[in-house]
C-alpha positions as CSV (number, residue, x, y, z in Angstrom):
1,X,10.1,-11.1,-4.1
2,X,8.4,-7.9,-2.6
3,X,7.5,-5.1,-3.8
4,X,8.9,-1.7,-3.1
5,X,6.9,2.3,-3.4
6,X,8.3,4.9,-4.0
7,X,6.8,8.6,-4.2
8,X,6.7,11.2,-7.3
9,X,7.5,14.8,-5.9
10,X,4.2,15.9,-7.0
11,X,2.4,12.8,-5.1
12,X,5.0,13.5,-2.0
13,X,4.0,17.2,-1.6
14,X,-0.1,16.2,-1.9
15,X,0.5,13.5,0.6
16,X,2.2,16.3,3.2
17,X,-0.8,18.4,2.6
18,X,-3.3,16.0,3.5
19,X,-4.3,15.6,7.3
20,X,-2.2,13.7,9.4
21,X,-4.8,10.4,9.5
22,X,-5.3,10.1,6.4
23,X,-1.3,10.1,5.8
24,X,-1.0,7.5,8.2
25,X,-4.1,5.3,6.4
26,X,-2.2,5.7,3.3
27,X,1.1,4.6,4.4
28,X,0.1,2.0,6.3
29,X,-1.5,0.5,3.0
30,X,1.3,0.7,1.2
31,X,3.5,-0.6,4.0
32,X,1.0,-3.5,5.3
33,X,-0.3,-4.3,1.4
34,X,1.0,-3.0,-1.3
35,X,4.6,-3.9,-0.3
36,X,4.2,-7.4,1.4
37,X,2.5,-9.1,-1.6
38,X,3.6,-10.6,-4.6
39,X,1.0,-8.8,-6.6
40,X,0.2,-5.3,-5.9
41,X,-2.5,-5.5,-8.7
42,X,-4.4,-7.5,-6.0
43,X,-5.3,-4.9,-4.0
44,X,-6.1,-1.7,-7.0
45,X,-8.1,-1.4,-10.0
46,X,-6.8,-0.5,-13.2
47,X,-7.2,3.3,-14.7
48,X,-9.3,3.6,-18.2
49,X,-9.4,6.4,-20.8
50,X,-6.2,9.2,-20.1
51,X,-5.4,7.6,-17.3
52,X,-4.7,4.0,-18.6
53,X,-1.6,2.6,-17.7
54,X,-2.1,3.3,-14.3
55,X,-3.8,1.7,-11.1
56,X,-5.6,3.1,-8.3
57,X,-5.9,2.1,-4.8
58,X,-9.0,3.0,-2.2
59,X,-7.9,4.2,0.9
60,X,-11.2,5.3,2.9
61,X,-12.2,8.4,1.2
62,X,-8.8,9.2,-0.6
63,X,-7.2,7.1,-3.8
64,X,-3.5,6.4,-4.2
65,X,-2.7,6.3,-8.0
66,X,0.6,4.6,-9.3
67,X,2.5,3.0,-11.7
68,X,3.5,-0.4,-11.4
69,X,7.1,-1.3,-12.6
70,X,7.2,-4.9,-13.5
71,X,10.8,-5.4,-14.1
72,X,12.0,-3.5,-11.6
73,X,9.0,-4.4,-8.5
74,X,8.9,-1.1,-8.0
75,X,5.3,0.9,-7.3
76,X,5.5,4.4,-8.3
77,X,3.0,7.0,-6.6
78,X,2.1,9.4,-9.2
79,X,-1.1,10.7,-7.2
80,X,-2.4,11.0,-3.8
81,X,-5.7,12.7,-2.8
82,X,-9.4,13.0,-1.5
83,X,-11.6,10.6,-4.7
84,X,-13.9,14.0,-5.8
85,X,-10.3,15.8,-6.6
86,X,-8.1,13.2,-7.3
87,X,-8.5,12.3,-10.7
88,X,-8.8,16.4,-12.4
């Protein structure tokens, strides 16, 4: 019972413009973690305030935000970016 990601076209255009190491850290995570486990909420924090609903993941210096779909075990990537931009 894994868990699959999948990308918003917003969050897939920011993760092209980021450099190419910190798209490989991010994927990796999501392949190696996020994916693999039973519980993707092991690994993230939950969002407060406007942005409740949602979860966050730390990746180095950059945050992966998303939107975990119980039913389906899907994890949608709503955001991807450096943590002083990231949650404007």
């Amino acid at each position: 019972m894994n868990w699959v990601y999948q990308f918003d076209q917003r969050a897939l255009k920011e993760l092209r413009k980021l450099g190419r190491e910190a798209q490989l850290a991010i994927l990796e995570f999501l392949d190696e973690r996020v994916a693999t486990d039973e519980s993707p909420r092991r690994f993230g924090k939950p969002l407060k305030a406007d942005l409740a609903g949602l979860w966050r993941y730390r990746v180095g210096d950059y945050r992966i935000v998303c939107q975990l779909r119980d039913h389906e075990l899907i994890v949608l990537v709503v955001a991807v970016g450096h943590r002083r931009d990231i949650y404007r």
